[in-house]
C-alpha atoms as an extended CHARMM CRD file, in Angstrom:
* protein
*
       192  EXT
         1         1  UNK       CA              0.0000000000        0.0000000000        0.0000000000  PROA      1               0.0000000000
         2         2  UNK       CA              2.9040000000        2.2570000000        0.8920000000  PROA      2               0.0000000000
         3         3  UNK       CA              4.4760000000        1.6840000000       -2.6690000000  PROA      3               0.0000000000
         4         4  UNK       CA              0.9130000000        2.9080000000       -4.3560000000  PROA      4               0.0000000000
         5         5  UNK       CA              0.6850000000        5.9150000000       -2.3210000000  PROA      5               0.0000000000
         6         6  UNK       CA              4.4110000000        6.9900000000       -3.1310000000  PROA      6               0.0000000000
         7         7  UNK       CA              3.1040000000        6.3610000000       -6.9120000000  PROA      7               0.0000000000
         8         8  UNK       CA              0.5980000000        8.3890000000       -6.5200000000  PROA      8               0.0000000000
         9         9  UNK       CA              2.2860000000       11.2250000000       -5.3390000000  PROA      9               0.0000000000
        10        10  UNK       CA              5.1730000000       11.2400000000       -7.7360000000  PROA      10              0.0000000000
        11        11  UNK       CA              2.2610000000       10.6550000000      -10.9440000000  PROA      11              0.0000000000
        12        12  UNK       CA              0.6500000000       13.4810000000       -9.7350000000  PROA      12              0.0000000000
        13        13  UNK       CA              4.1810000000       15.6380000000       -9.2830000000  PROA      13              0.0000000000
        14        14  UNK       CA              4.9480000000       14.2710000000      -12.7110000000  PROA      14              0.0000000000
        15        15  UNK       CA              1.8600000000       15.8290000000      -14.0810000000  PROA      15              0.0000000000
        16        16  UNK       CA              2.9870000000       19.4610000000      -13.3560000000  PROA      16              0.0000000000
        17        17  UNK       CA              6.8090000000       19.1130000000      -14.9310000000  PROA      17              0.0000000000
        18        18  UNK       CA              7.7600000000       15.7370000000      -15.7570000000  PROA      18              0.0000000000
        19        19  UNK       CA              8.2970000000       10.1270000000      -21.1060000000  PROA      19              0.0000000000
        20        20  UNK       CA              9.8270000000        6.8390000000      -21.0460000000  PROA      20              0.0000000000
        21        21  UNK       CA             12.9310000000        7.0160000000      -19.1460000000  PROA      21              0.0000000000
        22        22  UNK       CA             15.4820000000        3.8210000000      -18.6330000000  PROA      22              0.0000000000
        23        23  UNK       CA             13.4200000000        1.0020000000      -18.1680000000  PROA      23              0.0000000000
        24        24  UNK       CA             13.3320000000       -1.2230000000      -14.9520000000  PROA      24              0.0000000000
        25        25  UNK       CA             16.6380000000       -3.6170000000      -14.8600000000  PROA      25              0.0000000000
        26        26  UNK       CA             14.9030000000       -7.7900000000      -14.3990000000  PROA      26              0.0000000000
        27        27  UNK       CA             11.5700000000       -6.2720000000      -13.1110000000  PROA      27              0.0000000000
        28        28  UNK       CA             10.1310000000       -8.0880000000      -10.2100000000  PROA      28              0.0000000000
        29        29  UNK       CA              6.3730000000       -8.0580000000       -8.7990000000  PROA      29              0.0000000000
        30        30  UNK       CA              6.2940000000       -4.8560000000       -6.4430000000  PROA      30              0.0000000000
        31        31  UNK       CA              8.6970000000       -2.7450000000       -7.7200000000  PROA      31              0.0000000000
        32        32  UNK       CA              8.1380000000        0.9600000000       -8.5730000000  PROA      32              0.0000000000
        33        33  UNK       CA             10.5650000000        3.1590000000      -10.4970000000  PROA      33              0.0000000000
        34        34  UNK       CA             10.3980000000        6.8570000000      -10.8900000000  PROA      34              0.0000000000
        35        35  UNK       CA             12.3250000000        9.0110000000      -13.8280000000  PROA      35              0.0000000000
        36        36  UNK       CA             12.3610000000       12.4940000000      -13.5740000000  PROA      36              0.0000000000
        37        37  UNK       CA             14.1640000000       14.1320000000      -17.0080000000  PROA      37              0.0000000000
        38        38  UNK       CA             15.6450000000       17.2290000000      -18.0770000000  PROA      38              0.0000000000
        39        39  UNK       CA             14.7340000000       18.6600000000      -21.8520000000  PROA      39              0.0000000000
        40        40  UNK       CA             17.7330000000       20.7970000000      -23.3760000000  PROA      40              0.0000000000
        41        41  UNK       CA             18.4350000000       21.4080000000      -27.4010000000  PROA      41              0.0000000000
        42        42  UNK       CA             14.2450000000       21.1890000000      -27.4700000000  PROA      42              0.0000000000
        43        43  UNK       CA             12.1230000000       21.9460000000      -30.9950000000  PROA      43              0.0000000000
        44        44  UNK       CA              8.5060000000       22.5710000000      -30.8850000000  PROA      44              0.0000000000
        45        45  UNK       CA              7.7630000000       22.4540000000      -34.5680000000  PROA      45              0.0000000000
        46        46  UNK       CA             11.0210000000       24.5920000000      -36.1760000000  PROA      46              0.0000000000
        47        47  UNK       CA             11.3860000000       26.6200000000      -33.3630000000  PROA      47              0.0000000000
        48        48  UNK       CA             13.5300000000       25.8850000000      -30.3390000000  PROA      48              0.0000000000
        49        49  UNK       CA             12.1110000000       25.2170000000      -27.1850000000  PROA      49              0.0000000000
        50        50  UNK       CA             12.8820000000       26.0340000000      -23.5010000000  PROA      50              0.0000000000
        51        51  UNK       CA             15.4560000000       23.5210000000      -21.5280000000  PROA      51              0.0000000000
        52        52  UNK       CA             13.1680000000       22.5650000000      -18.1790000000  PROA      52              0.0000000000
        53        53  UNK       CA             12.4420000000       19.6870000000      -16.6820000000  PROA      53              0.0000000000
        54        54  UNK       CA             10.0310000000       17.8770000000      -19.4520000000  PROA      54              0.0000000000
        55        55  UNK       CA              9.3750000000       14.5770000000      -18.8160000000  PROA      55              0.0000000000
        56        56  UNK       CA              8.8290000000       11.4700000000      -16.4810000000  PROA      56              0.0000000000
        57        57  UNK       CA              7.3410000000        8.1500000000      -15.4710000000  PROA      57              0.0000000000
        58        58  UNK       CA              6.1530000000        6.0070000000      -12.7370000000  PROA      58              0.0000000000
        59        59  UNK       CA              6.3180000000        2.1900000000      -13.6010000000  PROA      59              0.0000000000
        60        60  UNK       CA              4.8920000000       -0.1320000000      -11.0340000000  PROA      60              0.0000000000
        61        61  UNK       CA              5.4590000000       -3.9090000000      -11.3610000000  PROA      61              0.0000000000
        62        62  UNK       CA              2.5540000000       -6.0480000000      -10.8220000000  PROA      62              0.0000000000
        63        63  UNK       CA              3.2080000000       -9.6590000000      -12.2070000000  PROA      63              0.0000000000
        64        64  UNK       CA              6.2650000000      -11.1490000000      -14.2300000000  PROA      64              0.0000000000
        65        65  UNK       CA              4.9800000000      -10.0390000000      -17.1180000000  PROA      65              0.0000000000
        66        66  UNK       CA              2.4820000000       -7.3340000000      -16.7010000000  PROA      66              0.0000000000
        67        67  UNK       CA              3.3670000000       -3.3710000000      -15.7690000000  PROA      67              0.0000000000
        68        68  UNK       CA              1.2780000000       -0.1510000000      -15.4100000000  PROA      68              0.0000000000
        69        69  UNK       CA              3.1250000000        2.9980000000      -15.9520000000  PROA      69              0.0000000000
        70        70  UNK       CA              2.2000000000        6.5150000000      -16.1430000000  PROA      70              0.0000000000
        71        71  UNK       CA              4.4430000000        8.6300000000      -18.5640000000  PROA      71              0.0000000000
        72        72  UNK       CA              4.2230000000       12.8150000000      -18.9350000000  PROA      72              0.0000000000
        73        73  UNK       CA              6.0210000000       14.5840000000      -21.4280000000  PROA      73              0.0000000000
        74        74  UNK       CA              5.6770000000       18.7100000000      -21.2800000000  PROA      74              0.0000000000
        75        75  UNK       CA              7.6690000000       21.1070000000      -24.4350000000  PROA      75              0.0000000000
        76        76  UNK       CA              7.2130000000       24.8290000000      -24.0580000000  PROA      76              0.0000000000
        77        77  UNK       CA              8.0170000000       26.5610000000      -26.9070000000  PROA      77              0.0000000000
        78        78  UNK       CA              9.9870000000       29.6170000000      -27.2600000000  PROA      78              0.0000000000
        79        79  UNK       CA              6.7450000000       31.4080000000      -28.9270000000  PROA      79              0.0000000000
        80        80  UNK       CA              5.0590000000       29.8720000000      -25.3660000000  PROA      80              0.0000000000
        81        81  UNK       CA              3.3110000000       27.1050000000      -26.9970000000  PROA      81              0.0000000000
        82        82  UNK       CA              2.9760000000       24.3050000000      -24.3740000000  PROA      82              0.0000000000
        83        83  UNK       CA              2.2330000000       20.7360000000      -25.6700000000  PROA      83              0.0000000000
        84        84  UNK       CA              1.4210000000       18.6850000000      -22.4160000000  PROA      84              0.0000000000
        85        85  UNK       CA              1.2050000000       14.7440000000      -23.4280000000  PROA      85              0.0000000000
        86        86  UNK       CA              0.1690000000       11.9840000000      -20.4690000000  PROA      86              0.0000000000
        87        87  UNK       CA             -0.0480000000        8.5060000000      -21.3810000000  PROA      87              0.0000000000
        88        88  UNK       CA             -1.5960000000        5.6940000000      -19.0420000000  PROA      88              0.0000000000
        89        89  UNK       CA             -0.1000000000        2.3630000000      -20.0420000000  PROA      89              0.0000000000
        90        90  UNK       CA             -0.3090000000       -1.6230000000      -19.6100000000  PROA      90              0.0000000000
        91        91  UNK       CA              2.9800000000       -2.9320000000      -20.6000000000  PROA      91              0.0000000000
        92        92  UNK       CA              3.0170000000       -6.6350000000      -21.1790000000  PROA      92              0.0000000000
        93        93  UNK       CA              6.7000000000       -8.4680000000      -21.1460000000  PROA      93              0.0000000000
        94        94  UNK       CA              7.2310000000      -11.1480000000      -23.9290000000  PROA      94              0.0000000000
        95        95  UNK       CA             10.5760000000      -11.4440000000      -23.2780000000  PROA      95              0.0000000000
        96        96  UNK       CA             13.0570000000       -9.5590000000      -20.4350000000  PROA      96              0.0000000000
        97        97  UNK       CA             14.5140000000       -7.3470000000      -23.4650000000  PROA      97              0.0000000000
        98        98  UNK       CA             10.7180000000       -6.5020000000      -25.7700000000  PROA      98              0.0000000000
        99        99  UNK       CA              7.1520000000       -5.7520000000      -24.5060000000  PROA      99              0.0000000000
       100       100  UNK       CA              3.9620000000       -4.0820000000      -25.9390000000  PROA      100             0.0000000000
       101       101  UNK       CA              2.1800000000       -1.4430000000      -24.6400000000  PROA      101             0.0000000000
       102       102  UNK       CA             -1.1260000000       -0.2210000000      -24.8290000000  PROA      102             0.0000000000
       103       103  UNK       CA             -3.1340000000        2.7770000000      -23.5920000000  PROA      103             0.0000000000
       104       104  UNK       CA             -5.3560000000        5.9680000000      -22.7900000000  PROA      104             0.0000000000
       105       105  UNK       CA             -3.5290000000        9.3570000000      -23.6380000000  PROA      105             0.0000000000
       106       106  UNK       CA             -4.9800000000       12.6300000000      -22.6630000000  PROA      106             0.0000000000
       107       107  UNK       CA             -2.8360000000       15.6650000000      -24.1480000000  PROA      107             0.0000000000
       108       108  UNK       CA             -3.5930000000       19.3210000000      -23.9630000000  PROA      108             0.0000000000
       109       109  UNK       CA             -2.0250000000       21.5700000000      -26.0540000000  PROA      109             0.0000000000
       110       110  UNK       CA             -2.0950000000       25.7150000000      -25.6430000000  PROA      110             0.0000000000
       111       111  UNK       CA             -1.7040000000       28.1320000000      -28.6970000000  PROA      111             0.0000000000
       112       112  UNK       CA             -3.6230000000       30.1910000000      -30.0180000000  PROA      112             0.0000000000
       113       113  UNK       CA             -6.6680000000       28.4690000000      -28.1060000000  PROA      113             0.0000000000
       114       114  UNK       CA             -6.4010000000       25.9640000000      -25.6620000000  PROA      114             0.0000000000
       115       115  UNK       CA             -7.6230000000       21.7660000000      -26.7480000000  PROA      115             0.0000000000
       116       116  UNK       CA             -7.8890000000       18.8710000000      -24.5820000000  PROA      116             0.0000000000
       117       117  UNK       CA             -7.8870000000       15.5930000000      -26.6240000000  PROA      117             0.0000000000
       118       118  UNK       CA             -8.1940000000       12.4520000000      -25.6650000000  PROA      118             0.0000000000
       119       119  UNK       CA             -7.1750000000        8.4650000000      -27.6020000000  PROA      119             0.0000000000
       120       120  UNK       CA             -5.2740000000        5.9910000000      -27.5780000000  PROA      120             0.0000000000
       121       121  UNK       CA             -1.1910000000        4.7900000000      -27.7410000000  PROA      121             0.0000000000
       122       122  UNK       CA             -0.1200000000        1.5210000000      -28.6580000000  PROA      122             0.0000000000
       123       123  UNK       CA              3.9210000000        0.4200000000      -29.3180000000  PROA      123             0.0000000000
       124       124  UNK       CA              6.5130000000       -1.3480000000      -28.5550000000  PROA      124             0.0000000000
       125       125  UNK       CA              9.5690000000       -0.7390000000      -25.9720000000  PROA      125             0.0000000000
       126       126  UNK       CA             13.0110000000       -2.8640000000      -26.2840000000  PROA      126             0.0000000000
       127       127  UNK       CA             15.8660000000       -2.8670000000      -23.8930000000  PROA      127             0.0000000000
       128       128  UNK       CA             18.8510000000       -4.6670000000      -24.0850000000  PROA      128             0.0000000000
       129       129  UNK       CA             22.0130000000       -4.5560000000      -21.7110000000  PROA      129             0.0000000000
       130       130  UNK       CA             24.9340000000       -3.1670000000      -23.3290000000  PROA      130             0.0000000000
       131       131  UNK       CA             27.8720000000       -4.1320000000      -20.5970000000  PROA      131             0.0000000000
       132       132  UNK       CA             27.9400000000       -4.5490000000      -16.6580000000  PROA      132             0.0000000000
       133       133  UNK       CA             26.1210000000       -1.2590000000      -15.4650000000  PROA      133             0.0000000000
       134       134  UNK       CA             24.4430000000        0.1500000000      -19.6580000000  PROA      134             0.0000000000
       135       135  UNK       CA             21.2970000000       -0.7530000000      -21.0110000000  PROA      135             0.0000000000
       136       136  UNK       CA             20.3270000000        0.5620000000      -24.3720000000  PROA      136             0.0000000000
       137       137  UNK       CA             16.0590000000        1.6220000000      -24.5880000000  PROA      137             0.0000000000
       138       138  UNK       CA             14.2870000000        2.1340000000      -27.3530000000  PROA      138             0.0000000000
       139       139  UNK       CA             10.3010000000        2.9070000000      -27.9440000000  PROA      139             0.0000000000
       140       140  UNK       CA              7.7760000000        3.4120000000      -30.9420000000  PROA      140             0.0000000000
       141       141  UNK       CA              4.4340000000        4.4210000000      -30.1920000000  PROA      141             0.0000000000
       142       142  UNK       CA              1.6550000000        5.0810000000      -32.7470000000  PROA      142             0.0000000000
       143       143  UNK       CA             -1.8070000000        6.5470000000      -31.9490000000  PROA      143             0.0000000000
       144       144  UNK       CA             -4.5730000000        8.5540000000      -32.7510000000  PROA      144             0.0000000000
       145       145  UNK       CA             -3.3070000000       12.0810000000      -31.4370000000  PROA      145             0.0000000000
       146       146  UNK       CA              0.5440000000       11.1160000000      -31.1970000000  PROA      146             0.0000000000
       147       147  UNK       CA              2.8940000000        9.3130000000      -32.4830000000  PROA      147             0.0000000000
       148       148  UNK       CA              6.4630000000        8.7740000000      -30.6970000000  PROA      148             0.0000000000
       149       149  UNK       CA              9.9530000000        7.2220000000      -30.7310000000  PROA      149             0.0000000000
       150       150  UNK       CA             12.9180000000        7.3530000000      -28.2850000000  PROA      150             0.0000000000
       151       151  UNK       CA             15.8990000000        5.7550000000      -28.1740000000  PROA      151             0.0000000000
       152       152  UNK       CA             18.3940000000        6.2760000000      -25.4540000000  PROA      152             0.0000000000
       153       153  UNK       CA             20.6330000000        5.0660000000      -23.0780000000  PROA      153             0.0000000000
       154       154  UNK       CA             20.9680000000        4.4680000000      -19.3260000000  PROA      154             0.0000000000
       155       155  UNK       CA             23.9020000000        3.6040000000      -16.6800000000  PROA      155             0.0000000000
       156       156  UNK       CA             22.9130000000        2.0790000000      -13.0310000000  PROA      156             0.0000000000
       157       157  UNK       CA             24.8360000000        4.2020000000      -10.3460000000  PROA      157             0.0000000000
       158       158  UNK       CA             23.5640000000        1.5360000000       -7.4030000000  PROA      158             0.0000000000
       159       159  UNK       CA             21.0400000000       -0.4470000000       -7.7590000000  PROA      159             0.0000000000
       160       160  UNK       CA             18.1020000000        2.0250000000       -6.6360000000  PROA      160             0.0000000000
       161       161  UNK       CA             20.1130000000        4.9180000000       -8.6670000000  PROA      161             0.0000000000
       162       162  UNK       CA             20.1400000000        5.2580000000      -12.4840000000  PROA      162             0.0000000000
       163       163  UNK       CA             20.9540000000        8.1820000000      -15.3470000000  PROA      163             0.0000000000
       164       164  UNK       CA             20.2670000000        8.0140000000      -18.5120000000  PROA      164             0.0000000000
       165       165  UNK       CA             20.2640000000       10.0740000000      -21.6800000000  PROA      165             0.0000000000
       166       166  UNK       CA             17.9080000000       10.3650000000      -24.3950000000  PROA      166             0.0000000000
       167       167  UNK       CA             16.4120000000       11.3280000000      -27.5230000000  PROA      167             0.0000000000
       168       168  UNK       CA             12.5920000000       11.6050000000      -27.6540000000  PROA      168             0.0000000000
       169       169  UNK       CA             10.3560000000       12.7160000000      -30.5440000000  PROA      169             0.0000000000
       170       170  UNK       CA              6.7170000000       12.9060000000      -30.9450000000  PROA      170             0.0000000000
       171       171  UNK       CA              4.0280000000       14.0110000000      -33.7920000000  PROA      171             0.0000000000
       172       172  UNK       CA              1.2790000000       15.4970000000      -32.4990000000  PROA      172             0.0000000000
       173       173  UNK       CA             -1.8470000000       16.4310000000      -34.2480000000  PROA      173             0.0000000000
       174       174  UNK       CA             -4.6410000000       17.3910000000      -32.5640000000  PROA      174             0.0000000000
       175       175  UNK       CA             -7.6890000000       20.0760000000      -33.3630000000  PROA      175             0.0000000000
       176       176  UNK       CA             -5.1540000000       23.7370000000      -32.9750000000  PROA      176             0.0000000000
       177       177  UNK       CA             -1.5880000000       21.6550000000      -33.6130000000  PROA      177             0.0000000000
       178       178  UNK       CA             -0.4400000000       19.5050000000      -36.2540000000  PROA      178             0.0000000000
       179       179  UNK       CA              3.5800000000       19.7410000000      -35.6470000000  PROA      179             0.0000000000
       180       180  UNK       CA              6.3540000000       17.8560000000      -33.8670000000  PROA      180             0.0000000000
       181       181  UNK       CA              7.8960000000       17.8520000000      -30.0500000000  PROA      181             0.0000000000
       182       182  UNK       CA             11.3650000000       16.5230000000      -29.8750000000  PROA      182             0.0000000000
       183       183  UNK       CA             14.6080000000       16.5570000000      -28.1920000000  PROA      183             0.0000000000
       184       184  UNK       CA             17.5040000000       15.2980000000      -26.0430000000  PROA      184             0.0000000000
       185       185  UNK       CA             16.7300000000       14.8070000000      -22.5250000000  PROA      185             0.0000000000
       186       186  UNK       CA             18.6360000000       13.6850000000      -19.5490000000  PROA      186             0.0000000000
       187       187  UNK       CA             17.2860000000       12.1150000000      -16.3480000000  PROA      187             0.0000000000
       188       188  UNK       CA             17.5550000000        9.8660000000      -13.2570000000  PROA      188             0.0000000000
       189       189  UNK       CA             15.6140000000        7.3980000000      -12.3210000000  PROA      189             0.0000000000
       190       190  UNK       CA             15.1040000000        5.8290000000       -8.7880000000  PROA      190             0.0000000000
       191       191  UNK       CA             13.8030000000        2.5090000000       -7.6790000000  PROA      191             0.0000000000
       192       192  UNK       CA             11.7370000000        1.8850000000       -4.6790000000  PROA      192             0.0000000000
């Protein structure tokens, strides 16, 4: 119960400022990971976007194969633009190093008017280890509102403590924006 709470809390904190981060190393039932990432060398559409904290996840583990994760991914633009994308997420694990995801995504966007839109995400995520302490991640999500892809890479500190480094691109199109986010972000994740 303690572990859900803590969730919670950091998916509601990771609504405000915080996308797939470095996945969860041999996931086991009851772990919970959070990522917190920062966005620098940004685009929103051709224009350049402001370096801020942009993106996270919360990834709880509830069977061998099965996940749930909540992933929020925020670009302000230099023009102010703000593209706010939220994903919630079953992951199931074929294998320790592929798994499909499915889910709801809600994403607001704020131009020249302000649109709330909500659908669907469905993809696949791939991680493989690269030596003692790397893993390499990679994503490709395609939906109704978005579609995404990240690759990146990730180093385990301790075994509660990771950082990782990515790059993350998504095309929205929605009712007042048709363009794309994307970007290199950096982040740490912690397990619980």
């Amino acid at each position: 119960m303690k572990k859900l709470i803590i969730a919670a809390t950091l998916a509601a904190l990771a609504m405000t400022s915080a996308a797939m981060a470095a996945p969860i190393r041999d996931p086991q039932p009851g772990d919970l990971k959070a990522n917190a990432n920062y966005g620098f060398d940004q685009k929103e559409g051709g224009r350049s976007a402001k370096s801020l904290l942009t993106g996270g996840d919360v990834t709880y583990v509830l069977s061998n194969h099965w996940d749930i994760q909540y992933v929020n991914n925020y670009t302000k633009g230099d023009n102010d633009n703000k593209i706010n994308e939220n994903y919630l997420v079953g992951n199931y694990r074929f294998t320790p190093y592929l798994s499909a995801f499915a889910g709801g995504s809600y994403v607001k966007t704020e131009t020249y008017n302000t649109t709330k839109s909500y659908g669907y995400q469905v993809g696949l995520k791939g991680q493989i280890p690269l030596a003692a302490r790397w893993q390499g991640f990679a994503s490709v999500g395609v939906g109704d509102d978005v579609n995404t892809y990240e690759v990146g890479v990730g180093y385990d500190i301790t075994p509660n403590w990771d950082a990782h480094v990515k790059y993350r691109s998504s095309s929205v199109d929605v009712d007042n924006y048709d363009d794309d986010v994307k970007g290199w972000q950096v982040g740490m994740g912690y397990k619980f």
